[in-house]
C-alpha positions, 0 to 999 in steps of 0.5 A, a space after each residue: 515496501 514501495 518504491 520511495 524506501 529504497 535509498 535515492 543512490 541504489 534505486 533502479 527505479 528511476 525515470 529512464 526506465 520504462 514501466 507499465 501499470 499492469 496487475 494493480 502493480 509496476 512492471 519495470 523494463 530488465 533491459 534498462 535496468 540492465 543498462 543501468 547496473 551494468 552500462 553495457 553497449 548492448 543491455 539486450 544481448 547482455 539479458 539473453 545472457 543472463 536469462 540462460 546463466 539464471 535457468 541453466 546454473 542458477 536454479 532460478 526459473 521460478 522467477 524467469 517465470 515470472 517475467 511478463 512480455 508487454 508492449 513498451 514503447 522503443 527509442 524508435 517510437 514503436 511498441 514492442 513487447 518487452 520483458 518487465 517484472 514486478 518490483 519483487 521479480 527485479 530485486 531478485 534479479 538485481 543479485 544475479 548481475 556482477 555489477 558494481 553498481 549493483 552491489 551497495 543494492 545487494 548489502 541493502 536487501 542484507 541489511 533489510 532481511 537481516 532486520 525482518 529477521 530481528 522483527 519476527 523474533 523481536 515484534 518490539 522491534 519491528 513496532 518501534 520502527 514503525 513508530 520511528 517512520 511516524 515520527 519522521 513524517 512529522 505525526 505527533 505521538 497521540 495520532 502514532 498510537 491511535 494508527 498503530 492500534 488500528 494497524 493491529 486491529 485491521 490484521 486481526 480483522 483481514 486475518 479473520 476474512 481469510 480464516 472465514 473464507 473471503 478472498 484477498 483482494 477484490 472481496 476485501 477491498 468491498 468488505 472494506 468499504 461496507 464498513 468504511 460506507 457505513 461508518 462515514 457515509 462515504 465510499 474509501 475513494 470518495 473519502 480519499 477524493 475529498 482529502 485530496 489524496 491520489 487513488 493510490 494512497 494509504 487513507 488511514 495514514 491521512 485521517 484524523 485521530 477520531 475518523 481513526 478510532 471510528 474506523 478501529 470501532 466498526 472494525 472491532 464490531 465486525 470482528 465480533 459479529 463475525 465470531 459470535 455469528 460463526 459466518 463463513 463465506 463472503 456473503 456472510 462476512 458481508 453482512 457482517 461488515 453492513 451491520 458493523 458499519 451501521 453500528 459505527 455511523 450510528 456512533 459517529 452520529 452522537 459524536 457529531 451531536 455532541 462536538 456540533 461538527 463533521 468527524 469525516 474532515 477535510 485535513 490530509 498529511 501530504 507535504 508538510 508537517 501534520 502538526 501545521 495541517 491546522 494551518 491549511 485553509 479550508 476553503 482549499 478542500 471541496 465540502 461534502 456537500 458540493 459534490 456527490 461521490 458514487 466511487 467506488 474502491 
C-alpha cells in the first residue's frame, strides 16, 4: 500500500510534514503529524504524552520500538534529531490519538482489514480488485491479463527464491535483473530509464503485452531449472536466472526476426490513458542506441 491509496481527506501524509528517504523507505515526523490530527499548541509535548500512555497502558512498546531518531530540519533552520516512523509504524499510532480528525482515518483501516479478510478466504476477491484498479488506470483488459499472469508467476518464482535460500531484498533484486539483463539486453533500471519512468516505479506496470509475456517466459524458465536442478543457495539460484535470461533473450531474438522490429519499447503508461500511448511521438523516448546504460537495479 503506498501512499497515494489513502484517500486525499484522511491522509496525513501531506507536504507540511517532514520526511526523510531512510531504509529504501519514508520516515515521517510523529510531531507534525501530531499536530495535524490533533491541532495542539504544543504537538511535542502532546507525543511525550502519548509515548508514556502507549508504553505504559497500551502494551505498544513494539512499536515505540520502532521509531527512528533522525535529523529533520526545524522551523528554526537547524537540524535536529526527530522521532519518525515508517508508514506502517504511523498508521498504528494514528489509532492511539482520540481525534477527530483522526477518526474517519481509523474506519478506513476497518474497512481495509475487513476487505484483506474477505481476499484470504475468497482469492477471487482480491483478484477482481486488482482487475478494477487496471481498469481504472485506463489498461485494456488483454494488457490486465497478461499482468495478472505474470503477477502470479512472479510470486511463485520469489516464493521458490526463498524456499531456496536467497534473501529478500538485495539477492532478489540481482536474481531479478540476471533474468531481466538476459531477456532485454538491458538492466531494470536502464529499462526504466529508457521508459522514462522515475527509479522507483513499478516497470512491469508500464511494459507492454509482449515484454510482458517474455518476462513471464524467462521467469517460467528459471522456476523449472530451479526444480529440475534442486539449486539451493544464491549462487546457485544465480545460475539459474543467467541460463533462464539466456533462454528468454534467445526467444526475444526470433521475435524481433519475425516482427522485423525491438520487443524492448519505449511506450510507458504515466499520465494518460495507455490506450492513447499509440498516440505518444517517438521521438520524445531516447533510442536504445543513443545512450549506453551501465545501471544497476
Amino acid at each position: 500500500m503506498t501512499d497515494e491509496h489513502l484517500p486525499q481527506s484522511l491522509s496525513p501524509f501531506h507536504p507540511d510534514v517532514r520526511r526523510l528517504w531512510h531504509r529504501n523507505e519514508w520516515y515521517y515526523a510523529i510531531v507534525d503529524i501530531i499536530g495535524f490530527l490533533t491541532e495542539s499548541k504544543d504537538p511535542g509535548a502532546y507525543w511525550r504524552n502519548t509515548k508514556k500512555r502507549l508504553a505504559q497502558d497500551e502494551g505498544a512498546q513494539q512499536t515505540l520500538d520502532h521509531l527512528v531518531q533522525l535529523k529533520l530540519k526545524a522551523q528554526d533552520g537547524r537540524f535536529r534529531l526527530t522521532d519518525t516512523g515508517n508508514r506502517q509504524t504511523i498508521l498504528r499510532l494514528m489509532q492511539s490519538i482520540p481525534s477527530p480528525r483522526a477518526e474517519p482515518l481509523r474506519l478506513w483501516l476497518a474497512q481495509v482489514g475487513e476487505e484483506r479478510f474477505e481476499e484470504i478466504e475468497h482469492p477471487e476477491i482480491a483478484l477482481e480488485r486488482v482487475k478494477q484498479t487496471y481498469r481504472a488506470k485506463g489498461y485494456d483488459e488483454a494488457w490486465i491479463e497478461e499482468r495478472i499472469k505474470n503477477d502470479l508467476l512472479r510470486n511463485e518464482l520469489t516464493d521458490e527464491w526463498k524456499e531456496r535460500g536467497a534473501q529478500e531484498g538485495v539477492e532478489f533484486a540481482v536474481l531479478t535483473n540476471e533474468i531481466h539483463q538476459g531477456t532485454f539486453a538491458i538492466s531494470v533500471q536502464a529499462h526504466k530509464k529508457y521508459k522514462l519512468l522515475p527509479s522507483k516505479t513499478n516497470l512491469r506496470d508500464h511494459m507492454t503485452p509482449l515484454e510482458l509475456a517474455l518476462t513471464s517466459l524467462s521467469e517460467a524458465t528459471a522456476i523449472t531449472l530451479h526444480r529440475d536442478r534442486e539449486s539451493l543457495g544464491f549462487s546457485q539460484l544465480r545460475c539459474d536466472a543467467v541460463d533462464a535470461g539466456e533462454a528468454g533473450g534467445e526467444a526475444r531474438l526470433v521475435i524481433e526476426k519475425r516482427i522485423g522490429k525491438p520487443v524492448l519499447s519505449p511506450q510507458n503508461f504515466l499520465g494518460q490513458s495507455p490506450k492513447k500511448q499509440h498516440q505518444v511521438q517517438q521521438a520524445q523516448q531516447p533510442s536504445l542506441f543513443d545512450e549506453t546504460f551501465h545501471e544497476h537495479p
